[in-house]
PLY file of the C-alpha trace (Angstrom):
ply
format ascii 1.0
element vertex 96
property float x
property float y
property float z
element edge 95
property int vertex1
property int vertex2
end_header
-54.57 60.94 20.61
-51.95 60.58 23.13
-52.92 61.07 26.61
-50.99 64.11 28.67
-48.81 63.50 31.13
-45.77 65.12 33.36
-42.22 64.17 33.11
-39.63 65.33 35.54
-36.59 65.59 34.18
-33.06 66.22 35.54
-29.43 66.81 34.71
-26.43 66.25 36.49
-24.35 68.96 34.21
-21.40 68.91 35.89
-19.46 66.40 33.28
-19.44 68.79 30.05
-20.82 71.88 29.67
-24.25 72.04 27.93
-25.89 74.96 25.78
-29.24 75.26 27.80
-30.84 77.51 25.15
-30.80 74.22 22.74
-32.24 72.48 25.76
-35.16 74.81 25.63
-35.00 74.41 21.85
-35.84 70.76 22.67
-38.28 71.66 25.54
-40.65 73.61 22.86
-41.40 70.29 21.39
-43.42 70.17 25.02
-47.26 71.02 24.94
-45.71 73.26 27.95
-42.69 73.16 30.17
-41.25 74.79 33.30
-37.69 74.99 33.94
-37.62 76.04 37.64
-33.58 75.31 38.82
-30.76 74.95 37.32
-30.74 71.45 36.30
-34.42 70.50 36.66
-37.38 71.03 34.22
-41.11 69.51 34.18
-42.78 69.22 30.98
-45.93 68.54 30.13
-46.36 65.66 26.96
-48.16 63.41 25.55
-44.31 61.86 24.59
-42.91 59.19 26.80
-39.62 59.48 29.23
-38.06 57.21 26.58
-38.85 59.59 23.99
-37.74 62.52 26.55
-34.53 61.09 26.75
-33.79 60.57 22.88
-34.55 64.03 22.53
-32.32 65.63 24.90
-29.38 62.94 24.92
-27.49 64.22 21.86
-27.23 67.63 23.47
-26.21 66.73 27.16
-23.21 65.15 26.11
-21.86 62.90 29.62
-23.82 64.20 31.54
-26.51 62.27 33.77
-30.30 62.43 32.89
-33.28 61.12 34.92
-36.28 61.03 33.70
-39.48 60.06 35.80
-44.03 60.90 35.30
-44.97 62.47 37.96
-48.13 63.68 39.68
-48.88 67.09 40.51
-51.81 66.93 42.04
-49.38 65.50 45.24
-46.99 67.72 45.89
-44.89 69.77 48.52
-41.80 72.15 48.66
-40.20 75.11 48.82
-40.46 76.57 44.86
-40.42 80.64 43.97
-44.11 82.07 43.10
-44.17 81.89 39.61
-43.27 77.83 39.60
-46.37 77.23 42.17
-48.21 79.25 39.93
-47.76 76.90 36.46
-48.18 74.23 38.81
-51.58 75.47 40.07
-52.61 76.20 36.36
-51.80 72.88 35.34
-53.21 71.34 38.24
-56.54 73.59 37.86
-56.81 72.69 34.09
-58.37 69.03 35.38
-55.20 67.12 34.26
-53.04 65.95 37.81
0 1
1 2
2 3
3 4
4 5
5 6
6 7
7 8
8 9
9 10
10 11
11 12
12 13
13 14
14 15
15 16
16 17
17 18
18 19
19 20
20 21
21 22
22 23
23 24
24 25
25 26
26 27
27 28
28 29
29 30
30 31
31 32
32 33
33 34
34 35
35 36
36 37
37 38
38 39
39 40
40 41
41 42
42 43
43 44
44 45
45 46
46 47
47 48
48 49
49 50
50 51
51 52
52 53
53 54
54 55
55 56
56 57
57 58
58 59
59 60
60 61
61 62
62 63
63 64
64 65
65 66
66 67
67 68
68 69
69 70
70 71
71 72
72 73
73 74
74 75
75 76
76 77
77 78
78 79
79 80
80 81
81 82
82 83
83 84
84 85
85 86
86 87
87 88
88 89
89 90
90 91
91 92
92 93
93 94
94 95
């Protein structure tokens, strides 16, 4: 079994426009996801970023993706309520 981990990923959408709800189609294939502005998402996979981006490539079109892991269990910022709070589940679940 693949191990979990958290991917950041972000969009610079401002070369084509981009149909976010087949984005989110995409994102389901996530054990979970938030997508918390605009152009930036966190998912949590056992997939790689490499897989991540051959996912979502054929539906961004142009447009810029990044694609980095990431570790929640350091973190800072200024987020609404409800992102801290499927941070702090994640977080509290043992995985970081």
């Amino acid at each position: 079994m693949s191990k979990i981990q958290y991917l950041h990923i972000s969009f610079d959408l401002k070369s084509e426009p981009v149909d976010v709800e087949k984005l989110k189609q995409r994102f389901n294939l996530a054990v979970d996801w938030v997508h918390y502005m605009p152009n930036c998402w966190i998912v949590k996979t056992t997939s790689s970023a490499q897989k991540w981006y051959d996912r979502l490539k054929p539906y961004i079109g142009d447009n810029k993706i990044f694609i980095c892991k990431i570790d929640l269990s350091e973190r800072q910022g200024w987020l609404p309520k409800w992102v801290w709070e499927w941070i702090k589940k994640h977080k509290d679940n043992g995985i970081t």
